[in-house]
C-alpha atoms as one frame of an Amber mdcrd trajectory, in Angstrom:
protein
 254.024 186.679-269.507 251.776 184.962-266.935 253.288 186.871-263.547 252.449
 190.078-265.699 248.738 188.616-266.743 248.378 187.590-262.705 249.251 190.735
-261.879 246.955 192.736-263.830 244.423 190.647-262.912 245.087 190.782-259.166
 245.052 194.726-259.533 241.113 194.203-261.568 240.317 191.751-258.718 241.116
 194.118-256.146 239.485 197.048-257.372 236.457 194.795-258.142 235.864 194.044
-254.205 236.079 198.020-253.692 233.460 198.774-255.990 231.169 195.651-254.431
 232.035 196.945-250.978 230.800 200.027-252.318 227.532 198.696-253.927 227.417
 196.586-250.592 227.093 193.526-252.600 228.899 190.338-253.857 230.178 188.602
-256.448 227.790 185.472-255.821 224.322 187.981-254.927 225.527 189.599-258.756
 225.897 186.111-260.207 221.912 185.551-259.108 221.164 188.549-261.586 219.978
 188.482-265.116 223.243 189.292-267.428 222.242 192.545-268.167 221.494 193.431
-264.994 222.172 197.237-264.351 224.318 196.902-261.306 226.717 194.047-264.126
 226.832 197.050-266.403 228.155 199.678-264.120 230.529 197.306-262.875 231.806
 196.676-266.742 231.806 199.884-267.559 233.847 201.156-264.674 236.503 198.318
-264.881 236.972 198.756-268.858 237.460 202.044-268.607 239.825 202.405-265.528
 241.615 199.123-266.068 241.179 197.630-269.921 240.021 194.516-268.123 239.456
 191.555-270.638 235.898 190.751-271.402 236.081 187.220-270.519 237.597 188.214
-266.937 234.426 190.394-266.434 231.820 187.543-267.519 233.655 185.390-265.360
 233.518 187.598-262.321 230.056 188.770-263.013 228.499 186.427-264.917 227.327
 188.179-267.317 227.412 185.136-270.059 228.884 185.852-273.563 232.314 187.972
-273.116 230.935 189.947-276.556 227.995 191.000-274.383 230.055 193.254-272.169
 231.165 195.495-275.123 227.094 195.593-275.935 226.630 196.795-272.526 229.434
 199.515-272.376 228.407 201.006-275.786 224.958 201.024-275.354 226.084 202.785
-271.663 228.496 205.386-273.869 226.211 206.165-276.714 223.207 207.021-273.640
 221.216 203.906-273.880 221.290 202.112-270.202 219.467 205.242-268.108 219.266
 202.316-265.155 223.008 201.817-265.440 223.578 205.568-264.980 222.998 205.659
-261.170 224.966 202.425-260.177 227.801 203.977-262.374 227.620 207.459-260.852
 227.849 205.889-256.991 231.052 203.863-258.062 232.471 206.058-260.274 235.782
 207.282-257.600 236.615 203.750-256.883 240.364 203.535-257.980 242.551 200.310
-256.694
């Protein structure tokens, strides 16, 4: 169970530094930003919905605080709330691992 929980997590870890490459950022400049920062909920958004990454792996690598916060973010981001999230989402949108 834990080479198959490494593994996934290798494979969100990966596709994480091709999405930052992208946004021409890193993990520590995000970790500077507020929680909700727009850029953090892009980044969530993407990785939930191309890779069912766990909450607590995204706070983690974001730090974005409370794990429950993420699934704030990406519903707010689904039901149209998040208008500022919209344009970091659209320019990482085609980053697959």
């Amino acid at each position: 169970m834990q080479a198959k929980t490494e593994a996934r997590e290798s494979l969100w870890d990966a596709l994480l530094d091709r999405i930052l490459d992208r946004l021409q950022t890193s993990r520590s400049e995000l970790r500077r930003e507020r929680k909700s920062a727009a850029r953090k909920g892009a980044i969530a958004v993407h990785l939930k919905q191309t890779t069912g990454a766990k909450n607590p792996w995204i706070t983690g690598q974001l730090g974005m605080g409370d794990p429950n916060g993420v699934s704030r973010y990406v519903g707010m981001f689904r039901r149209g709330g998040r208008p500022d999230v919209q344009s970091f989402f659209q320019r990482i949108t085609d980053v697959r691992t």
